[in-house]
Legacy VTK file of the C-alpha trace (Angstrom):
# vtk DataFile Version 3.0
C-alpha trace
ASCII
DATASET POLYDATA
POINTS 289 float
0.000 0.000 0.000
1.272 3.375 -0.998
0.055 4.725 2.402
2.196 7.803 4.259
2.400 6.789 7.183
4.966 6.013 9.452
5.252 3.011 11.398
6.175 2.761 15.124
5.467 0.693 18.314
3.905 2.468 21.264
5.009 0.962 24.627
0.928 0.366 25.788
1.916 -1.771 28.647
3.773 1.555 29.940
1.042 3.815 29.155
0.058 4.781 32.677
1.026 2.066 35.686
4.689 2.998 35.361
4.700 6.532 36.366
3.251 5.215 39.875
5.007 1.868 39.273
8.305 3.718 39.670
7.157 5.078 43.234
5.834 1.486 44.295
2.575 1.135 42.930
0.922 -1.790 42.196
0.832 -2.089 38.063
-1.853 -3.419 37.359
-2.619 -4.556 33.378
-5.813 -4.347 31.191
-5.924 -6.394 27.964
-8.294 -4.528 25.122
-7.642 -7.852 22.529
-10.309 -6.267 20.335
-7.890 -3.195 19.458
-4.370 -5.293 20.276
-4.166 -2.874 23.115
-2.342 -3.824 26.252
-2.560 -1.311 29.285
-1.747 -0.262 32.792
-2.991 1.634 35.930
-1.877 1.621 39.186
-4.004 1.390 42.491
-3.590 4.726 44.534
-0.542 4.653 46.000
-1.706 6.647 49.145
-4.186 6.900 51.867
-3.735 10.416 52.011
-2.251 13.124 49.406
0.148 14.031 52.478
2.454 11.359 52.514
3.493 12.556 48.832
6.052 14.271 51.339
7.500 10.726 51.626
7.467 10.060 47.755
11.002 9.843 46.534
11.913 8.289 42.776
14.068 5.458 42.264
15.565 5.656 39.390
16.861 1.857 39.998
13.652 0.704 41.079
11.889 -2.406 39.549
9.550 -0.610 37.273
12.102 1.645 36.183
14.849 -1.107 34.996
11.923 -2.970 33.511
11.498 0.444 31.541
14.599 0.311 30.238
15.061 -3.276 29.328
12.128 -3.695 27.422
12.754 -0.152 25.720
16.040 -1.064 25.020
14.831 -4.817 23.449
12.046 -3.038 21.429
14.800 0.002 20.159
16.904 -3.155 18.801
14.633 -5.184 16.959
12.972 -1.921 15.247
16.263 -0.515 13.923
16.126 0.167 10.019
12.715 -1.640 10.258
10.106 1.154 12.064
10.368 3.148 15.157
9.787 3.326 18.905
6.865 6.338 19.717
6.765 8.422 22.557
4.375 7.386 25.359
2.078 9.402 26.955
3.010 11.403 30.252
1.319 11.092 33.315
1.856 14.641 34.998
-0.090 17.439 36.514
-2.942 16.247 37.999
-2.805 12.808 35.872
-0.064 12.002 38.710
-2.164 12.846 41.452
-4.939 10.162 40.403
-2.072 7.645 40.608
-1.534 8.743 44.009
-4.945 9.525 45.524
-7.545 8.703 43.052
-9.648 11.003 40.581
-12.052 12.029 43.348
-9.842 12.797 46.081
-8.121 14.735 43.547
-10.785 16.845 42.529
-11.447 17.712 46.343
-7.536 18.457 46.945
-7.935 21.283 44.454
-10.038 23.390 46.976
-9.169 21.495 50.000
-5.427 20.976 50.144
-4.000 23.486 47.082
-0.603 23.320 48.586
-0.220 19.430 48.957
-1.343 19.231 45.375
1.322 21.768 44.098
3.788 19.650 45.851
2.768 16.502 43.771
2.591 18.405 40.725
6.553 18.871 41.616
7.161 15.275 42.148
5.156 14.550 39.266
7.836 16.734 36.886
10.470 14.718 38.516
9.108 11.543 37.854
7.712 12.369 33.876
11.150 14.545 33.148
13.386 11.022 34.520
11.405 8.996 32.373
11.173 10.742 29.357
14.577 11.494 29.219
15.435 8.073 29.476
13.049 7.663 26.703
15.042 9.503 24.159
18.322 8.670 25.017
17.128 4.887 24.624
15.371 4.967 21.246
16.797 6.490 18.058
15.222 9.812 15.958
14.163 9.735 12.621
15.686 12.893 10.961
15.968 14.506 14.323
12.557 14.047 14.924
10.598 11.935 17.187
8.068 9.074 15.952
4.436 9.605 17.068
1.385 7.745 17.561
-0.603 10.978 17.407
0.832 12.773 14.890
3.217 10.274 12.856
6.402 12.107 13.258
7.461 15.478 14.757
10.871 17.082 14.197
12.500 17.483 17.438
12.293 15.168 20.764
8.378 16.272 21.328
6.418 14.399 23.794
2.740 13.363 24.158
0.831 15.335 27.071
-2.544 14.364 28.469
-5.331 16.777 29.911
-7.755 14.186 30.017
-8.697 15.656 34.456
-9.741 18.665 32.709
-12.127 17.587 30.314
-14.428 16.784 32.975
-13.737 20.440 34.704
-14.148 24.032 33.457
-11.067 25.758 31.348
-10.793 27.855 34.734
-9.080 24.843 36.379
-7.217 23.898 33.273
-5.757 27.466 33.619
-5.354 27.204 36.990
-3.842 24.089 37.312
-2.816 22.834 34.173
-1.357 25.228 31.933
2.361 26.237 33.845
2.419 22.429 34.797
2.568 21.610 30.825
4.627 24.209 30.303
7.295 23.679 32.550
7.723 20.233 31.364
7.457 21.130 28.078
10.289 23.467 28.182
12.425 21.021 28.980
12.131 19.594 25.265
11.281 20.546 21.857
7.307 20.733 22.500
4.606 18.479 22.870
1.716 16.976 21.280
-1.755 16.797 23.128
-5.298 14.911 22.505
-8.516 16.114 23.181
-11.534 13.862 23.642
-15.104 14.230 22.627
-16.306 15.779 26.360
-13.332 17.638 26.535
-13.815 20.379 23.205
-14.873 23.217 25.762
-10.818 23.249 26.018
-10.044 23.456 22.518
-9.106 27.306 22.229
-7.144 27.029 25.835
-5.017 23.449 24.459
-4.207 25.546 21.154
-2.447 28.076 22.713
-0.702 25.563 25.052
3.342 26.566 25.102
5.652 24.703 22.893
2.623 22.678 20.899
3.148 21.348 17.552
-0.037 19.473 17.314
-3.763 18.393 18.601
-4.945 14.675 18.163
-9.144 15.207 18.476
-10.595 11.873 19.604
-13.947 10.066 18.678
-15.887 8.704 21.971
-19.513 7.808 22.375
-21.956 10.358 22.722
-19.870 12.973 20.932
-20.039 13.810 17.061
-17.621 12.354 15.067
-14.429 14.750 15.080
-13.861 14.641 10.651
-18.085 15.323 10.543
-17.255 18.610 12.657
-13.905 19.571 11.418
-14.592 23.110 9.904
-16.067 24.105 13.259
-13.411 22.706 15.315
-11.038 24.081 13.243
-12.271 27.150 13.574
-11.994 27.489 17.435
-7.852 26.022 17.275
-6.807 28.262 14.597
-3.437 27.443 12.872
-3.106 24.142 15.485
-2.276 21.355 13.166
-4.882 18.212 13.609
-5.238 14.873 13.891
-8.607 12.996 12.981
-9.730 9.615 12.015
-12.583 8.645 9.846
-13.559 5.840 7.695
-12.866 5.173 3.908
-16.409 5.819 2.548
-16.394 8.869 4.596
-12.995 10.482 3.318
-13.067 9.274 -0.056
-16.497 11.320 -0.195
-15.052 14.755 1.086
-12.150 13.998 -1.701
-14.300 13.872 -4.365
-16.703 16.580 -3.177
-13.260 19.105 -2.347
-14.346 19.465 1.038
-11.325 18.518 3.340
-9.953 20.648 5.338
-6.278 21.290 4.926
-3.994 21.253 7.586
-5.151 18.005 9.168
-3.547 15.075 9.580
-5.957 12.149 8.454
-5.570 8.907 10.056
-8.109 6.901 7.370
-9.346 3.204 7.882
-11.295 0.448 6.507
-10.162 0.715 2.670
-11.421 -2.385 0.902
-8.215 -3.402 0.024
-5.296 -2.441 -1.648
-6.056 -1.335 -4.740
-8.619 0.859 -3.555
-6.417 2.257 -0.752
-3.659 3.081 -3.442
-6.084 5.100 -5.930
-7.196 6.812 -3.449
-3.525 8.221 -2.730
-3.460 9.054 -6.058
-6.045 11.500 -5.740
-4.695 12.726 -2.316
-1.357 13.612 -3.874
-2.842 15.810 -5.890
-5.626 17.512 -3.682
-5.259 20.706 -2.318
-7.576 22.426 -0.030
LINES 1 290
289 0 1 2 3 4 5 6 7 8 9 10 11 12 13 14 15 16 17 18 19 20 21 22 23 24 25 26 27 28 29 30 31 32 33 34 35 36 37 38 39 40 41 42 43 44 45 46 47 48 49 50 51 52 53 54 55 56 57 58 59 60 61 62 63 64 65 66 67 68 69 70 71 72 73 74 75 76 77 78 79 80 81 82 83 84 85 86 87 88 89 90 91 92 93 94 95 96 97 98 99 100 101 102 103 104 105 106 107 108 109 110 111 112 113 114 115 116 117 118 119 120 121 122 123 124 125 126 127 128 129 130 131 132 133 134 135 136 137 138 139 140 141 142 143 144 145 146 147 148 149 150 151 152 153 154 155 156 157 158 159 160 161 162 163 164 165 166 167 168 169 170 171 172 173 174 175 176 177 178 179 180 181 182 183 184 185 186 187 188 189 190 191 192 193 194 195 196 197 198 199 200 201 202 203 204 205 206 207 208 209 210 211 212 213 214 215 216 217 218 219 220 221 222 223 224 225 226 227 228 229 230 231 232 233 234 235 236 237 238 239 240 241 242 243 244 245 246 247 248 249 250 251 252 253 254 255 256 257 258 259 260 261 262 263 264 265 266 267 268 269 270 271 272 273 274 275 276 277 278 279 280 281 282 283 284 285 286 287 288
């Protein structure tokens, strides 16, 4: 298939349960075989968000050399054949789930601001150690950094999540979330970031996040597909570069009809086979919006 994409691994089983694994969490694993999808939580760590004042990282605890050794194993059997994306950092108040839970979380915010700064600073400890052992592990492609949001990126970029504030108001995302991002995000090249379906009220505060080089929009029940939408959401993040998915029917449709947007990334699926998938390119090569 005369596809453009570029292919890469994403370490699933690391997705979440090692940033609390690291501290001495319980990893627990989910298995989604319908989607290949392998994943990993952790239990809450404490009973209450004050003992984060006894949280220190290990950097040669079990979680973390298991880290390494199975980045290091998947780095050598992809070199020359595809490459190793970034995983998804679990900072901000994504940390303090692992610690305390989503609820208790939410009620920290108003009831014990200071002990959830502090975690916030752990939690930049924690996601800065493992993403830097991230990239000096795995190779770059051009000087770029291989994506399961956005295919590629030049730079080291990495992948930031704020999924807690989807389910608040952008008050708390600018409260709480923005300097977090940023501050980690200085330390590399920028980031990436998704947005779900019941998190678009943050769509005009995540494009204008520091350092961000592109915005993965999500499809979840209950929510209108993000491709049937586009124009609209497009208008609200500006000049953001996107990421949707859609089906074949679907895009092969706006192709003929010259509606796609441009600047979008378009992750397409369900050709009927080959043949089909590489006409289709043919036409995309030579589309312009």
């Amino acid at each position: 298939m005369e596809d453009d994409s570029i292919p890469s691994a994403y370490l699933s089983e690391f997705d979440q349960g090692l940033y609390g694994g690291v501290l001495g969490g319980e990893v627990q694993f989910m298995a989604h075989p319908e989607i290949g999808w392998i994943s990993s939580m952790v239990a809450p760590l404490l009973e209450e968000l004050s003992e984060v004042r006894g949280l220190t990282l290990d950097p040669s605890s079990e979680w973390f050399e298991r880290f390494r050794a199975q980045t290091r194993l998947f780095a050598e059997a992809a070199a020359g054949k595809f490459g190793i994306s970034h995983f998804i950092l679990i900072d901000g108040l994504n940390f303090v789930f692992e610690l305390v839970g989503a609820t208790n979380t939410y009620m920290a915010l108003d009831e014990s601001p200071e002990l959830v700064r502090e975690a916030i600073d752990l939690a930049l400890e924690v996601n800065l150690a493992i993403q830097r052992e991230f990239f000096q592990l795995t190779a770059r492609f051009e000087g770029g950094t291989f994506s399961n949001m956005c295919q590629w990126l030049p730079g080291r970029i990495v992948s930031e999540s704020v999924d807690p504030f989807h389910m608040t108001s952008v008050d708390y995302f600018e409260r709480w979330g923005r300097e977090p991002i940023a501050r980690l995000a200085r330390e590399f090249d920028g980031l990436v970031v998704h947005i779900h379906g019941n998190g678009r009220h943050l769509l005009e505060a995540a494009a204008s996040i520091e350092g961000l080089q592109a915005m993965m929009l999500a499809d979840d029940r209950g929510f209108p597909l993000a491709f049937d939408v586009l124009p609209e959401l497009q208008v609200r993040t500006g000049d953001t570069p996107l990421v949707v998915s859609t089906e074949f029917d679907a895009f092969t449709r706006a192709l003929e009809q010259h509606t796609l947007c441009g600047g979008v990334l378009y992750n397409v699926e369900g050709a009927p086979d080959g043949d089909a998938a590489n006409r289709c390119m043919e036409t995309v090569r030579a589309y312009r919006a």
